[in-house]
N, C-alpha and C positions, 0 to 999 in steps of 0.2 A: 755780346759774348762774354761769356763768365771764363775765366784761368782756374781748372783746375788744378793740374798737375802741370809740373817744368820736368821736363825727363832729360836724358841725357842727347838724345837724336831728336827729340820732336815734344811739342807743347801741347798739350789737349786742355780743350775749350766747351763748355757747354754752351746750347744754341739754346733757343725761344722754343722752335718744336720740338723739345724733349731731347735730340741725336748730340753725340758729338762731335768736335772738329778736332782733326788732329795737323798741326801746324809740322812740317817735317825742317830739322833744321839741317846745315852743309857740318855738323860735328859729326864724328866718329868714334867709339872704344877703339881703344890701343893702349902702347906705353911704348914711352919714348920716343915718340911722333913716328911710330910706327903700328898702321893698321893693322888688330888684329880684334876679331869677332868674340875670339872667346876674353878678353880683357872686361873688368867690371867698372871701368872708368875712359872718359872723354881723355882719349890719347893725341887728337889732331885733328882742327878743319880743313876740309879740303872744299875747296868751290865748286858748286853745284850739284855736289853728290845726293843734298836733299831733294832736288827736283828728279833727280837720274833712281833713286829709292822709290819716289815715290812713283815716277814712269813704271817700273818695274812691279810695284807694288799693285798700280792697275792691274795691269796688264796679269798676273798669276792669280789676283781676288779674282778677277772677274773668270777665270779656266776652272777653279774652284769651285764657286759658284755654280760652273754649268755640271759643273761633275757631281753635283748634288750634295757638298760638303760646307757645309753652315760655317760663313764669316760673319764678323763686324761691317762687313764693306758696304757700303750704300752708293758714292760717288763721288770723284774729286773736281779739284779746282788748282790743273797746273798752273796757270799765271798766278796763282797765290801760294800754292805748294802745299796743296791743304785737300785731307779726303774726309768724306762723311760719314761717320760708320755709326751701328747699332750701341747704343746703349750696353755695357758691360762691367759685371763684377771679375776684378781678377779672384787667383784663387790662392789664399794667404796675404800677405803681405806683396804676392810681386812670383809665380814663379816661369822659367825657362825651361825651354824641352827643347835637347836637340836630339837630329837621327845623323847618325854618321856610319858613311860606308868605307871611310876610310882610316886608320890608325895613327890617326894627327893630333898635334894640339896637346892641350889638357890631357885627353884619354889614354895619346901615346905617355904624355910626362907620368902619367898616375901609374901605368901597366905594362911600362914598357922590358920587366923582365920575364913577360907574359906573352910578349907580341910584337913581330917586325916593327919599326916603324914604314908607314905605307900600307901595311896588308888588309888586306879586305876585311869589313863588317857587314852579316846581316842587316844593315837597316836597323843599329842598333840602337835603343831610345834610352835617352837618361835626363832625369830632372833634375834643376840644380835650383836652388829659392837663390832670390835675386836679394841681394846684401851685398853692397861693397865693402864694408868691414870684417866681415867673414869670409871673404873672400867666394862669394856664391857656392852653399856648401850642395855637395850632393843631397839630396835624399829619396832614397827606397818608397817602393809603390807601397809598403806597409807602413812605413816612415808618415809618408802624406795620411794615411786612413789612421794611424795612431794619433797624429799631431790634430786631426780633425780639419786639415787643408781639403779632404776631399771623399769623395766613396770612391768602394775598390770598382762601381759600373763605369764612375766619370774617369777614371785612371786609365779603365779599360780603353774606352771611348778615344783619352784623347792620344794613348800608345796608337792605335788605328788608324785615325785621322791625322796621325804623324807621320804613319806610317806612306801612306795615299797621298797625301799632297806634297810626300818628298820624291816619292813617285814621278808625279805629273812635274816638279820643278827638274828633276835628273833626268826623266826622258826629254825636253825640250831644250834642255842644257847639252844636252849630248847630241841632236843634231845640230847643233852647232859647233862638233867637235871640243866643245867643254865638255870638262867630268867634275862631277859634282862627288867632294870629299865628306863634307858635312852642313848643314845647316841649324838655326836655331829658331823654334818659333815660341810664341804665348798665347794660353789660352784663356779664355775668362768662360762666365755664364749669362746670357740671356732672362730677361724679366722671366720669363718660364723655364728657367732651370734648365736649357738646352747648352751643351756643351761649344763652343763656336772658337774658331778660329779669330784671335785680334792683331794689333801690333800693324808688324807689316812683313811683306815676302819680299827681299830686296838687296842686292849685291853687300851690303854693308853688313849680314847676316849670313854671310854662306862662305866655305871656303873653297875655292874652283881651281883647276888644275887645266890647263892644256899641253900637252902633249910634256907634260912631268913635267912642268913649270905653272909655280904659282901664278895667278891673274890676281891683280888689286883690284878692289870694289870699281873705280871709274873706268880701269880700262879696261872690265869687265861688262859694263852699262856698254858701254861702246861697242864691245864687239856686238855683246846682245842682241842692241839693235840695228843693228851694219848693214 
């Protein structure tokens, strides 16, 4: 195995057969040793949360998947903490897309003379390029197609598929009496220019509510799977 990339949650590795491996580590974003998704830097380790990420991770590629929505995922290896996925270009430098149904975080701090804090979002999608120096800036679906990060079809594409597998993670999070506020995923492209979901789907990317109390990434793994 070759090292290509050291990220901040997980290390990707190229294999012999052409795929990669993605190594998941037990770090987190946050600040101030306190977990928080939308943070652009390793805030605190917490033990085990890579294998609990990557549990999670399974378990949502593979519902994906059947639901006809193109990932990276191929298959993992929990006793190593390690899953196989498709070969992938990101798109720019590195960038983020979340959908949030709810008025938290970032979006309440950037608009909150705009909007309750708490109150409902369409399903609403926004990109942000991944740069920790700039604090991951937003940018506009004509923003990517000016800067030449992407076309206005793959933008479309991946608003959609944002759309759809925030879907599938909120309705399954909701019988379990969680409510799903927001999540973040990445997208890259396939050797044939097909839009596909990478990364991973996993409590360390989402922010979850029960019964109007926050849940932390582990003790979220945990109820998950209770």
């Amino acid at each position: 195995m070759k090292l290509i990339y050291s990220g901040k949650t997980k290390d990707v590795f190229a294999l012999e057969n052409g795929n990669y491996l993605l190594k998941f580590k037990d770090d987190c974003t946050g600040k101030d040793g306190v977990f928080d998704p939308g943070e652009n830097s390793v805030g605190l380790t917490i033990d085990g949360v890579g294998d609990v990420n990557l549990r999670m991770s399974i378990y949502f590629f593979e519902k994906v998947n059947a639901a006809g929505i193109k990932t990276h995922y191929i298959s993992a290896d929990l006793d190593n903490t390690t899953m196989e996925v498709v070969p992938a270009k990101a798109f720019g430098k590195g960038l983020e897309v979340i959908c949030r149904h709810k008025a938290v975080g970032s979006f309440y701090r950037r608009y909150s003379d705009y909007i309750a804090e708490g109150a409902d979002l369409p399903a609403y999608v926004e990109t942000t390029f991944k740069n920790d120096e700039k604090g991951d800036p937003l940018v506009t679906k004509d923003g990517l197609i000016a800067l030449g990060v992407m076309s206005s079809e793959q933008y479309d594409d991946i608003k959609l598929m944002t759309q759809k597998i925030t879907k599938i993670v909120a309705d399954d999070l909701l019988e379990k009496g969680l409510v799903l506020y927001d999540i973040k995923f990445e997208f890259g492209y396939d050797a044939d220019g097909n839009v596909i979901l990478i990364d991973e789907i996993a409590s360390g990317n989402m922010r979850v509510y029960k019964d109007g109390q926050y849940i932390d990434p582990m003790t979220l793994s945990k109820l998950f799977f209770a």
